[in-house]
N, C-alpha and C positions, 0 to 999 in steps of 0.2 A: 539812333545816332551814334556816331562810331566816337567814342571819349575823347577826350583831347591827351595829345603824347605828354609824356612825365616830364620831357623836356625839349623844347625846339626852340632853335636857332635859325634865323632866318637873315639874309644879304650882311654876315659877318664879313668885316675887313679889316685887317691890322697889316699895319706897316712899319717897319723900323730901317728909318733913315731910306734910301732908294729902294730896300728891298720888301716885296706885298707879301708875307707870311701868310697870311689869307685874304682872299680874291672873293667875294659876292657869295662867302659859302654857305650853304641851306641844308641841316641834318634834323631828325627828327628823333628823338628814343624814347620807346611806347616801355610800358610796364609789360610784362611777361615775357621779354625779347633779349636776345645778347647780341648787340650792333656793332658789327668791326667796323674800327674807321682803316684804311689800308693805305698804304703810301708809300713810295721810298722816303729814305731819310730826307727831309727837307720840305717835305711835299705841303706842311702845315701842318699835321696831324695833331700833333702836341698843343701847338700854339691854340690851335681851336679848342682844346679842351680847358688849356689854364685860362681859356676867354671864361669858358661855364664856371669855371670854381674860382674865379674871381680872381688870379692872378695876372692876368695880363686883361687891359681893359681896352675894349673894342673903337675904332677912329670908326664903324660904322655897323648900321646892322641891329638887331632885336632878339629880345631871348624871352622864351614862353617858360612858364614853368606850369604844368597843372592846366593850362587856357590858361593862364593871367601873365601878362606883358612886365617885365621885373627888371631894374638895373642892378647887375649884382656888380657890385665896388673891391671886397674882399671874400677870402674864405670862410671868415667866419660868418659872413651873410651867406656865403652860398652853404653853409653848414645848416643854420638855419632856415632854409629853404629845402632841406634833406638832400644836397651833394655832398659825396663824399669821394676822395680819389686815392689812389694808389701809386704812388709819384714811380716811376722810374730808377732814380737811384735813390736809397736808402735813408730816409733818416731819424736811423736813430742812435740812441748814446748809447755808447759800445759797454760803459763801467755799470751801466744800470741793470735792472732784472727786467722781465718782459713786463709785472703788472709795472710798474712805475715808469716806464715805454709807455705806457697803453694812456696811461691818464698822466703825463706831462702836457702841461700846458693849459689843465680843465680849472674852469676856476669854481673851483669846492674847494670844500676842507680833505685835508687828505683821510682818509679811511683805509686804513692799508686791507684789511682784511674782507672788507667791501670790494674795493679794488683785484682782490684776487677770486673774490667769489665770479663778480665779471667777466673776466678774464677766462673761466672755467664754464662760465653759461655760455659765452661764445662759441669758445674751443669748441664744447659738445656738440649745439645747436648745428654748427656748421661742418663737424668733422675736420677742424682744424688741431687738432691733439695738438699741445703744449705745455710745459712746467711752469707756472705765474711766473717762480721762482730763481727761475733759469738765466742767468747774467747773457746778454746780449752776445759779448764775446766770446761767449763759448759754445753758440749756434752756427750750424749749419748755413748755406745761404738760403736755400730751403726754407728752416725753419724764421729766417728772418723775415721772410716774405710771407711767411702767418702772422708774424707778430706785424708788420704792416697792414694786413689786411682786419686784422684783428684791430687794431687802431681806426679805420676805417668804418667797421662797425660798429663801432662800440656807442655810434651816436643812431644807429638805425635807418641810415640813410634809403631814402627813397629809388637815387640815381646814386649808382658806383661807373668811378671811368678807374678804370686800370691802365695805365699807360708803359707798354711794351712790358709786360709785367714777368716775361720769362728768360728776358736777356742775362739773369743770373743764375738759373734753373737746369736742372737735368730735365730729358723728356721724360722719365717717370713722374717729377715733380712737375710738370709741365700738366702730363694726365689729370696728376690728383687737383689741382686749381682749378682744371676748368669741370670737372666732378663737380668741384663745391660751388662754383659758376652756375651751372645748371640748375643745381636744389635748391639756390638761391631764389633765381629766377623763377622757378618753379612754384615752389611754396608759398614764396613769399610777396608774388608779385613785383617786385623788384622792376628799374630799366636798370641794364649794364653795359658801358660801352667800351669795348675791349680795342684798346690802341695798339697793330700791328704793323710791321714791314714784312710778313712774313706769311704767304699764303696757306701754307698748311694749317697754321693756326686757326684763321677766318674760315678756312676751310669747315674745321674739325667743330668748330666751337662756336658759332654764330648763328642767329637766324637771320641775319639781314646783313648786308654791306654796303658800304657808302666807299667810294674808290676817289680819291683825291692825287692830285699831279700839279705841282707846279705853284700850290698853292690853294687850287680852287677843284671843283668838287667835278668829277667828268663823268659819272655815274653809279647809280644805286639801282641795287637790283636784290632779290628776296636768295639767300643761299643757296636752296633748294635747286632755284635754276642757275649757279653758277659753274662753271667749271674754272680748275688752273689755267688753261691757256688764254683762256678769255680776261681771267682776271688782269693774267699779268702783261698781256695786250691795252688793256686800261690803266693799269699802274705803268709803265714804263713809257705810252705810246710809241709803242713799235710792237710787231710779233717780235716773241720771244720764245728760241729755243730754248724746252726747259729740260734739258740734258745738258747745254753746256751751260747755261744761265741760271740754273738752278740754286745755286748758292747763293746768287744774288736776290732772288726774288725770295728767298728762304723756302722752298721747299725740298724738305728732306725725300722724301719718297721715291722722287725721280733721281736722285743720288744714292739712294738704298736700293735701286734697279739693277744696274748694272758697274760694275767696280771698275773704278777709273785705271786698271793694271797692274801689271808688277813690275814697274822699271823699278821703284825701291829695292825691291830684293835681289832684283840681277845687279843690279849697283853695288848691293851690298856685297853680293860674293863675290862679284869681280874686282872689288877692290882691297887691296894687300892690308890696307889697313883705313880706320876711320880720318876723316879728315878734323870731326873735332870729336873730343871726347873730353867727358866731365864727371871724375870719379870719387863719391861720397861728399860730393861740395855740402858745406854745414856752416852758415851764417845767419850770423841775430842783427837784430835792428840797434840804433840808442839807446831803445828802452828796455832792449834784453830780450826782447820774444823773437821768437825763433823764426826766419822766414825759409831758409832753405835745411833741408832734417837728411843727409844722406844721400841728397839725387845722385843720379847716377844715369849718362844719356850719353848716345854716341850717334853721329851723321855721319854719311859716309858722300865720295864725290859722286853727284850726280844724281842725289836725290832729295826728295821733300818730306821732312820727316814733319807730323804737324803733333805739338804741343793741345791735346785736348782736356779742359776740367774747366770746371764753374769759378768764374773769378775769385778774388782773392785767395787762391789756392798754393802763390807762389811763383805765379807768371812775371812779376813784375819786377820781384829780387833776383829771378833767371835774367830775364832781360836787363836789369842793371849789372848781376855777373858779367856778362859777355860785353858790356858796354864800359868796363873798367869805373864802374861806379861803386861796385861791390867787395869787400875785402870776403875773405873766407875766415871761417875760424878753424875748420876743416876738409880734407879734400885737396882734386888737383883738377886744374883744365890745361891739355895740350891743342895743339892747334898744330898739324900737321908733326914736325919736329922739333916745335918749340912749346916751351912751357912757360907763356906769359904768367907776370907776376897781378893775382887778381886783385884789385882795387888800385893800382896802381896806373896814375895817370896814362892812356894812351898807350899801354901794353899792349891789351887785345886788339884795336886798331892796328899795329905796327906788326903782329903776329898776321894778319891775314883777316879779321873780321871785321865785316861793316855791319850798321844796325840801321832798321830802321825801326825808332823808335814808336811808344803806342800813340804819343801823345806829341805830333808834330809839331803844333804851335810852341809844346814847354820845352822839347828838349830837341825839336830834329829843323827846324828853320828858326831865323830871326824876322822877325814880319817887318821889318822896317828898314830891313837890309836891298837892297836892291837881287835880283834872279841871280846876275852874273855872281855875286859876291855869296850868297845860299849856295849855287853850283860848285864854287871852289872852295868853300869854307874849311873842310878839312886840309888841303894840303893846296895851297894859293901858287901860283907859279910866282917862282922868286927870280927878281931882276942879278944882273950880271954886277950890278955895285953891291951886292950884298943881299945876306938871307934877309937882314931886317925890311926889304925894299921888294913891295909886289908888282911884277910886270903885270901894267893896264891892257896892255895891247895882248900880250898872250892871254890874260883872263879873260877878254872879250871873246877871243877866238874858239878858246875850249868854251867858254856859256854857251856861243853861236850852234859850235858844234855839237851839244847836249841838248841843245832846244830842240836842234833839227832832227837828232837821232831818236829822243825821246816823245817828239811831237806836243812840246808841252806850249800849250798857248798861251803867249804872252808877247806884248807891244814891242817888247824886243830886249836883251840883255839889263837894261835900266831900269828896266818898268819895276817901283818898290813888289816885295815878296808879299803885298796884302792886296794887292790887285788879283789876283789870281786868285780861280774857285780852289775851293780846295780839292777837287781831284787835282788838279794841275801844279798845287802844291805838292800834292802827295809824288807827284813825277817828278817832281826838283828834287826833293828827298832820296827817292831811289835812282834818281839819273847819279846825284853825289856819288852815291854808296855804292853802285857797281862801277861806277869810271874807273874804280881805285882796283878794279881786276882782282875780288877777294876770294879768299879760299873759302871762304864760311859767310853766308848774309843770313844775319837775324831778322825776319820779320813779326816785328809786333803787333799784334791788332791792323796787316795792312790796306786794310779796307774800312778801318771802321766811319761811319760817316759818310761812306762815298757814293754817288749813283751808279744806277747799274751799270751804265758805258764806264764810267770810273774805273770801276769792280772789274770788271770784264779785262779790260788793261792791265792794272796794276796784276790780276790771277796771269794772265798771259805772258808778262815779264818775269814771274816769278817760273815761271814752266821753263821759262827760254835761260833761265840762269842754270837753272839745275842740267837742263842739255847740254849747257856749256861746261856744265863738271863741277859746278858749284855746289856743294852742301847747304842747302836753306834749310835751313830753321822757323817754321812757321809757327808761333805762338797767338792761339785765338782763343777767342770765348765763344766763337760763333762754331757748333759744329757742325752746318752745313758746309762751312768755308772749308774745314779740315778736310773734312768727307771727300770735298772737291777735288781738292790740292793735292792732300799728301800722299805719298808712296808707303810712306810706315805711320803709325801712330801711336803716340805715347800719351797716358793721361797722366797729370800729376794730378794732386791731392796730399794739402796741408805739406806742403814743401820739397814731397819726394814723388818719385817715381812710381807708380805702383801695379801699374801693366802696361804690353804694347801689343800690339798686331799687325799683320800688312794691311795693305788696303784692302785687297781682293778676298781676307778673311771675315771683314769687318763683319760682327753682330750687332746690329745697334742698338740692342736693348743689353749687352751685354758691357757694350760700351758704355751707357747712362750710370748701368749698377759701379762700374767701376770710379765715373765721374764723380757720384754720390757716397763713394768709399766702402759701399754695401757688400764690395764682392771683390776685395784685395786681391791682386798675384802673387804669391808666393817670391821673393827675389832669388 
């Protein structure tokens, strides 16, 4: 008789408010197995897992654990139950060491030296090398993603769900995870269910796949017999070129094929001089630590320079510099023939740059604002009795005209800005940002979030800005998206600059090392 799986899930359904995050979904995870669940963003993927670890609780549906039929309430019942997961974004306290990370929250007595012996039987056991010792904040992201996972075991779990667990990873460190992925399951009997948007992954690292869309589950099939096309045929429902769509679906492989050109470099020599340039910028936070160390970056018009390195590396005080949110304490930024004054309200805007920020809801729409009013946010058309007075009828006209130009769907200029999915926010955003005919557009994270048609858009407006002579500024974490996009690439790491390449040079394992800070460029 064939055992019962470590964990199944049968006619799962959760809903919040009109929208079904999962649809009648049925997963199984046997012990000795690593099971991608695959999706685009949204597809449920997530949600189904915080149903297993007891964070979001199920309006329908049943969950096996072992054969025995169980309602798990919280994580700590699903702890006891042997689930353990690997959340997504981070948490832990930045002021602590890794052993006292590891065992926050345990209700013992503290043992400190108990706790680092742990700590050190882990590390070994699994080939996760670590200092107990080692204050959080002064880890790698890499290494923080040991000491998560390291938390993870430290109770022995039966079933591990890793959920998208490489989003702040180099592919070298990507490698070594799913290494210890494998020995896990290997040795240990283990189930593991590795939560992707990204087929190379599921590819590289899984014996099984469960393909989710929409919510609900559209097919499972054993690795061995899958390929990319078919997969991302399932994920997306439509064929999908995975030469131009590559980025979106996350596979690197078909973008390490052939190199997307060298308009950057011919941009760059053809042009007399850079359209932005930012020389030794050096700015600290409130609290005194240091977010940008010396960068040093210049775009030129007409091309895609894309910003590659592992989050928190400095991406986000770059894109608050160029957004006048950031003062310097040293350094300079020009912007064509001007030298806006940085931190300084509405310089860089006024100099020629638009952003679009990472995080549209905090800082790039008002969700409660109506389209037309998000569309002209920046610079509102002013009535003829005065600046303080906004012409309705000319705002109506340009919203009309940005809808139509930008294809963004919505019930019409009035419709509030929360109506709208968010790809078609994300089109209100860059419809603002280019109307204003900028020298320089910053794109933040411009896709994060989005479906592949989304994706596919918002990359396709970005190509067609740079055609037009614009200098974009691509900052991501995703380096497929770079791969895609850009004409040159620059990786930062820990706030500066520290190599760049064309595209058509690109090494991508040379690229990772540099991500990882492993293998500096000389300045």
């Amino acid at each position: 008789m064939t055992a019962p799986a470590a964990a199944e899930l049968r006619g799962i359904t959760k809903r919040f408010g009109a929208v079904v995050a999962c649809d009648g979904v049925d997963v199984a995870l046997r012990r000795g197995e690593i099971h991608g669940i695959l999706g685009e963003n949204g597809a449920g993927k997530s949600t189904l897992m915080k149903v297993l670890i007891g964070l979001v609780l199920p309006d329908a549906g049943t969950i096996g654990i072992d054969g025995e039929a169980c309602r798990i309430r919280d994580p700590a019942e699903a702890a006891e139950r042997g689930i353990g997961m690997v959340h997504q974004h981070f948490s832990l306290v930045e002021p602590l060491t890794v052993w006292e990370n590891v065992i926050l929250g345990e209700p013992i007595r503290l043992d400190a030296a108990a706790a680092r012996r742990r700590v050190q039987e882990i590390s070994e056991r699994y080939g996760l090398a670590i200092d107990p010792d080692e204050r959080i904040s002064d880890l790698s992201a890499g290494l923080r993603q040991r000491v998560e996972i390291i938390k993870c075991l430290r109770r022995d779990p039966a079933i591990v769900i890793l959920d998208e667990p490489t989003s702040v990873l180099t592919p070298g460190e990507s490698e070594q995870l799913f290494a210890v992925l494998r020995r896990v399951v290997e040795t240990e009997n283990k189930a593991v269910a590795l939560v992707s948007h990204k087929l190379d992954e599921v590819l590289a690292a899984t014996d099984r796949i469960t393909i989710m869309r929409a919510g609900a589950v559209v097919d499972h099939r054993p690795t061995a017999e899958a390929d990319a096309p078919g997969l991302a045929r399932a994920m997306v429902g439509r064929p999908v070129s995975l030469r131009s769509e590559a980025a979106a679906v996350g596979f690197i492989e078909a973008l390490s094929e052939e190199p997307a050109g060298a308009e950057g470099t011919a941009a760059t020599q053809a042009a007399p001089a850079p359209v932005l340039s930012i020389r030794g910028a050096t700015a600290r936070g409130r609290d005194g630590r240091l977010l940008l160390d010396g960068l040093s970056l210049e775009v030129y018009p007409g091309e895609i320079v894309g910003v590659a390195g592992v989050e928190g590396n400095g991406q986000a005080p770059l894109s608050d510099l160029l957004s006048s949110l950031l003062p310097l304490d040293g350094g300079s930024v020009r912007v064509d023939d001007a030298a806006p004054a940085p931190g300084r309200p509405g310089a860089m805007a006024a100099a020629g740059v638009a952003v679009v920020p990472a995080d549209r809801h905090e800082s790039g729409c008002v969700l409660d604002m109506s389209v037309a009013e998000n569309l002209t946010l920046v610079s509102p058309p002013r009535s003829r009795l005065g600046r303080a007075v906004i012409d309705r009828t000319a705002r109506q006209e340009r919203a009309e005209q940005l809808i139509a130009q930008f294809g963004i769907h919505t019930s019409g200029p009035d419709a509030p800005m929360w109506s709208l999915s968010g790809g078609n926010q994300q089109r209100v955003v860059l419809a603002r940002e280019l109307s204003g005919d900028p020298a320089v557009l910053v794109a933040a994270q411009p896709t994060r979030g989005l479906d592949v048609g989304a994706i596919e858009y918002i990359s396709e407006r970005l190509r067609e800005a740079a055609r037009d002579g614009v200098g974009v500024l691509l900052i991501s974490t995703e380096l497929e998206e770079v791969l895609d996009l850009a004409d040159r690439i620059a990786v930062i790491f820990r706030g500066r600059i520290i190599g760049e390449m064309d595209r058509a040079d690109v090494d991508v394992e040379r690229l990772g090392l540099l991500m990882s800070g492993a293998q500096e460029e000389a300045s």
